[in-house]
C-alpha angles and dihedrals in degrees: 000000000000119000099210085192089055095048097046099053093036127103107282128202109269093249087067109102120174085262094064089042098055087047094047099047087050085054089047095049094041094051131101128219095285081054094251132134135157107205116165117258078241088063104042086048093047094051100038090050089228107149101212133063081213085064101052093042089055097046090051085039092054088045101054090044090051085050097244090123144019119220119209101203102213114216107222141078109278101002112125123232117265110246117194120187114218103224099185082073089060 
């Protein structure tokens, strides 16, 4: 089982900035226990106070390409990516 509290106090790699961190503890909230969740970019922005869609984007962008998560991209008008936290990297 994940200890959020564990994770959130713990070391953390030297790429991860508090940025990645809000945006990765909304993921983890947000996921389910297969570690998914598809929350708009409206609400991740709204929950981790961060004030630009561009920041978000490059703090899920830095997580996927440090392998912390994987994105789905959906194809459609409206429907939000898949984000899937991947749980082993905690």
């Amino acid at each position: 089982m994940i200890k959020l509290a564990e994770f959130i106090t713990g070391d953390k790699p030297k790429w991860c900035n508090p940025s990645e961190m809000n945006v990765m503890v909304i993921l983890l909230v947000l996921a389910d226990a297969h570690g998914k969740s598809s929350p708009k970019l409206s609400q991740v922005i709204r929950a981790s106070g961060l004030s630009q869609v561009s920041s978000v984007r490059r703090s899920m962008q830095k997580l996927e390409a440090n392998g912390w998560i994987e994105i789905t991209h959906q194809e459609g008008i409206g429907l939000p990516n898949v984000y899937r936290v991947k749980l082993d990297k905690l």
